[in-house]
C-alpha positions as CSV (number, residue, x, y, z in Angstrom):
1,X,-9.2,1.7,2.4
2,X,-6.4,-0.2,4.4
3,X,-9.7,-2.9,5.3
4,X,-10.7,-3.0,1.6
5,X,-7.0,-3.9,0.4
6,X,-6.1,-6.7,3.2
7,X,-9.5,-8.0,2.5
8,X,-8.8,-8.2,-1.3
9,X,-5.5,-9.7,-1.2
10,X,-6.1,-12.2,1.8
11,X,-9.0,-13.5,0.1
12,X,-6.5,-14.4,-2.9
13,X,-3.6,-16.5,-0.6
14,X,-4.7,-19.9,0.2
15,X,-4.7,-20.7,3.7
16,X,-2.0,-23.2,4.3
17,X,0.4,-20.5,2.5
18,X,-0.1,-17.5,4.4
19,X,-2.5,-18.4,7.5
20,X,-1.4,-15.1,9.4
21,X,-3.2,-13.4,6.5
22,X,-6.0,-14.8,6.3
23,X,-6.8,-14.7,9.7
24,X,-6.3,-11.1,9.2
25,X,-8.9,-11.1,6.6
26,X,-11.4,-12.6,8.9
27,X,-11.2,-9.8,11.6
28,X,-10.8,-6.8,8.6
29,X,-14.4,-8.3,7.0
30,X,-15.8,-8.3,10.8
31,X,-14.8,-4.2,11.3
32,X,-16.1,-3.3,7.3
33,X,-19.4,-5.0,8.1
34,X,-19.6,-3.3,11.1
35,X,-18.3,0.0,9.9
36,X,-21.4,-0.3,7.1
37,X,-24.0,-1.3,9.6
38,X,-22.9,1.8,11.8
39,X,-23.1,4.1,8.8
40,X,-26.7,3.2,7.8
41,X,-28.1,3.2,11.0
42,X,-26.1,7.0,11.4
43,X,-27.7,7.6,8.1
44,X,-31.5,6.9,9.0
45,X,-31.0,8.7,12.0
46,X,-29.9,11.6,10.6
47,X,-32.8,11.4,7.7
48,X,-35.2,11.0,10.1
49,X,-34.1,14.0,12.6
50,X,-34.3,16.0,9.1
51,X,-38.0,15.1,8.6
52,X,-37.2,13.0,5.8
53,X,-37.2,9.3,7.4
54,X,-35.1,7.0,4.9
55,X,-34.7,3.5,4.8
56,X,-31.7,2.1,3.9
57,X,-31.3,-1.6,3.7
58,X,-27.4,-2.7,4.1
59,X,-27.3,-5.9,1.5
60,X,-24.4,-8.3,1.6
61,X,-23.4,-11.4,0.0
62,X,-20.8,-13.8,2.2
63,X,-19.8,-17.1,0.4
64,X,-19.9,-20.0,2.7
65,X,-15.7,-20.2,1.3
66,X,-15.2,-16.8,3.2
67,X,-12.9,-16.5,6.4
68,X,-15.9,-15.8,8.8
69,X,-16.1,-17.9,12.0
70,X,-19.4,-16.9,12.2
71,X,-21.9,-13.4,11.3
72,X,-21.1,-10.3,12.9
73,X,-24.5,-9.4,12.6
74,X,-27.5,-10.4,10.7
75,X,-29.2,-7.2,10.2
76,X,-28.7,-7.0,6.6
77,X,-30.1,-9.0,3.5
78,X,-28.4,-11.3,0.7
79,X,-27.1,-9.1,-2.3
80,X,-27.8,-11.4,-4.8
81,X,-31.1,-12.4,-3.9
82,X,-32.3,-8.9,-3.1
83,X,-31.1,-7.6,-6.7
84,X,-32.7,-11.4,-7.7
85,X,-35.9,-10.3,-6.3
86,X,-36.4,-6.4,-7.8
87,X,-35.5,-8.3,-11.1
88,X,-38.3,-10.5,-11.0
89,X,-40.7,-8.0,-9.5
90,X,-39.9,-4.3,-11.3
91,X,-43.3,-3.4,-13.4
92,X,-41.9,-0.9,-15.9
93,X,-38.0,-0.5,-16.2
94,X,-35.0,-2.0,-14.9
95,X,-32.0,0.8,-14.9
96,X,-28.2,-1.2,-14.6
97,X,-24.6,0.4,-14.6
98,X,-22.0,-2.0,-14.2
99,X,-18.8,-2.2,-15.9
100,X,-18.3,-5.8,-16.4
101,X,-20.5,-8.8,-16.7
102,X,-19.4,-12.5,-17.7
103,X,-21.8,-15.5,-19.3
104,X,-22.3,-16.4,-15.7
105,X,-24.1,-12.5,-14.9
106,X,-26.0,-13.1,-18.0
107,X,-27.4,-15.9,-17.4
108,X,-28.5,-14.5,-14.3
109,X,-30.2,-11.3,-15.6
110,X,-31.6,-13.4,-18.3
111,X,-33.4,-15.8,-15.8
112,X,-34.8,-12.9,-13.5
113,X,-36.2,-11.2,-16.4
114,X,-37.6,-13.9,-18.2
115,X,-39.7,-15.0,-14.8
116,X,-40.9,-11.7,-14.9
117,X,-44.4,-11.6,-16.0
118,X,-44.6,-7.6,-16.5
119,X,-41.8,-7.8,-18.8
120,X,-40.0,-4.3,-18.1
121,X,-37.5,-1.8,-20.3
122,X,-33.8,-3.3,-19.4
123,X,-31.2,-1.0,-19.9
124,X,-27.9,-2.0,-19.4
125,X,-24.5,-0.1,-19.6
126,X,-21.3,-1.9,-19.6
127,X,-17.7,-1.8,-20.2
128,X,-16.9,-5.4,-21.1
129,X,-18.7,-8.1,-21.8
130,X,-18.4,-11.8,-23.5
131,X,-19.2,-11.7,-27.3
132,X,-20.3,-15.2,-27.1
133,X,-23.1,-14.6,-25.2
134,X,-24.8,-11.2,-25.9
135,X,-27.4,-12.8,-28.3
136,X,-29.0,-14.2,-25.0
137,X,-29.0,-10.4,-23.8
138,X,-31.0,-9.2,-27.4
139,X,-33.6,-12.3,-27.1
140,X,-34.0,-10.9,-24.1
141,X,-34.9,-7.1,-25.1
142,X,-32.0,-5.7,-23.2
143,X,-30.9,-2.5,-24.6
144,X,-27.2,-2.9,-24.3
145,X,-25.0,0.1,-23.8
146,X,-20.8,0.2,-23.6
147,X,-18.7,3.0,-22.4
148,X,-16.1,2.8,-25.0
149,X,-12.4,3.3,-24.2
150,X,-12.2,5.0,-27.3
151,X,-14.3,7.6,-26.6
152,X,-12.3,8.3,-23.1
153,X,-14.2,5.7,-21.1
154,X,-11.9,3.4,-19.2
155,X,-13.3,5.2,-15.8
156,X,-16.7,3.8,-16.1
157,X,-16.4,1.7,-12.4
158,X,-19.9,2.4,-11.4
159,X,-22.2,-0.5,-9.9
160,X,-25.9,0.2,-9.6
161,X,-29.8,-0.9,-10.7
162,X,-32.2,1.1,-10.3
163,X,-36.2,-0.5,-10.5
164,X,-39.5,1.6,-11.6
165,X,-37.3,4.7,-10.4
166,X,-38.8,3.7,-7.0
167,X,-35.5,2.1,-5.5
168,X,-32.1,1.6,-6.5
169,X,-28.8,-0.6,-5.3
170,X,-25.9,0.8,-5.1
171,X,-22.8,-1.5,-3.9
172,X,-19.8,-3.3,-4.9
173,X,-21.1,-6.2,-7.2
174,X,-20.1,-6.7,-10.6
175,X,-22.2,-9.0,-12.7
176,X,-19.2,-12.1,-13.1
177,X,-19.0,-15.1,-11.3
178,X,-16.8,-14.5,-9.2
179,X,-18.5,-11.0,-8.0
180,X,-21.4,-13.2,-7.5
181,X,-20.3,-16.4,-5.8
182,X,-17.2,-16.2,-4.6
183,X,-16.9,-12.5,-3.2
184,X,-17.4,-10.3,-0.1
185,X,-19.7,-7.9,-1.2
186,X,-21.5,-4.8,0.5
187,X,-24.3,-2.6,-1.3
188,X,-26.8,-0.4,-0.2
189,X,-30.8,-0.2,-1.2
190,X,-32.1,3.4,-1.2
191,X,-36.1,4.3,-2.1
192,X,-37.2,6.4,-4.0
193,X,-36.1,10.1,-2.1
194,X,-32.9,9.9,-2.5
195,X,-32.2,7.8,-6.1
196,X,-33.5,11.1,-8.2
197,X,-29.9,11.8,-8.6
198,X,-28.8,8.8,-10.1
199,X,-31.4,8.2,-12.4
200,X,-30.5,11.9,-13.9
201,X,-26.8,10.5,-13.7
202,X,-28.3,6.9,-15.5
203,X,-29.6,9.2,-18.1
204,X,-26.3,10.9,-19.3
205,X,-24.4,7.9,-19.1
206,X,-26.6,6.7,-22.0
207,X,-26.3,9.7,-23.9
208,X,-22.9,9.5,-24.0
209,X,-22.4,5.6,-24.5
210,X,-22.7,3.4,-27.7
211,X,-25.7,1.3,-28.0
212,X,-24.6,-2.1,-29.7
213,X,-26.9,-4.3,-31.3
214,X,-26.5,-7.5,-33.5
215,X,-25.9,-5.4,-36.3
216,X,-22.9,-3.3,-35.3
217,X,-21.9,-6.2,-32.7
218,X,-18.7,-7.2,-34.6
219,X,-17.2,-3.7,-35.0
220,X,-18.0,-2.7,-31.7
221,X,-17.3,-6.0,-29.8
222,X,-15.1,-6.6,-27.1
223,X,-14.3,-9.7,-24.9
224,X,-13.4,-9.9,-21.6
């Protein structure tokens, strides 16, 4: 936790301001990087001494503005283009709890799901979202979802996609702009054993949200 907060608020003080900090921040995003990659490999090892081998890929997304001299490791994949690629590529349905999501995150869902040719279910739960853009999420035939602070809500802070309920990501990223470009971010992908779970937890999460669409859009509309 103490990583996490130095991390967060040394990536916020420019450099010439408060250098001690963010040199700090370089060596805290070393040790959580490293902390993750120890815990996966932990993780397989224990999965596979079980009898239940499980891969889990660590997924990361370092802007080139980030205070790293250089990689700790690279035994990890890019968030973004991970999540990028499942878009494209799911055949049947495309499972997404975030709570917030900008024009910029639509416009990126948007273009992974238009170059897919299978064109699959979208779901999509939010919390906040633009109301100038969520037209571009109808056209698209994503089935939009909020957890409504009305309705006792405001703890939604969940970040996942889950694709053909064969793999899922789990992680840190929001769908906003700066989440996606100018963020440390750390998720996890999991197959299929161990995302049962969350798909079950997906499923009540819609139950209990409110599906907007164009026509109750105004009432229901909020912008971030």
């Amino acid at each position: 936790l103490r990583i996490a907060c130095l991390t967060q608020y040394a990536s916020r003080i420019p450099m010439d301001r408060a250098p001690h900090v963010f040199n700090s921040a370089k060596y805290a995003a070393r040790i959580t990087i490293r902390i993750c990659l120890a815990n996966t490999s932990w993780l397989e090892k224990v999965s596979k001494a079980s009898g239940n081998p499980e891969k889990i890929r660590l997924l990361i997304d370092l802007p080139e503005s980030y205070p790293l001299s250089s990689n700790p490791t690279r035994d990890y994949s890019s968030y973004s283009e991970t999540m990028k690629y499942l878009l494209v590529n799911s055949k049947k349905v495309v499972r997404i709890g975030i709570p917030f999501i900008d024009w910029y995150g639509i416009d990126f869902l948007v273009s992974c799901l238009s170059a897919n040719q299978n064109h699959p279910l979208a779901q999509l739960i939010i919390r906040t979202y633009p109301e100038d853009h969520m037209d571009r999420l109808w056209q698209s035939n994503v089935v939009v979802y909020v957890m409504n602070e009305e309705d006792g809500h405001w703890g939604f802070h969940a970040k996942y996609a889950i694709f053909d309920d064969e793999c899922a990501i789990i992680g840190s990223q929001n769908l906003t702009k700066r989440n996606m470009s100018r963020s440390l971010e750390i998720g996890a992908m999991l197959n299929k054993e161990k995302i049962r779970p969350l798909i079950l937890i997906h499923k009540h999460l819609i139950e209990v949200s409110k599906k907007i669409e164009p026509l109750n859009f105004q009432a229901s509309g909020r912008m971030i």
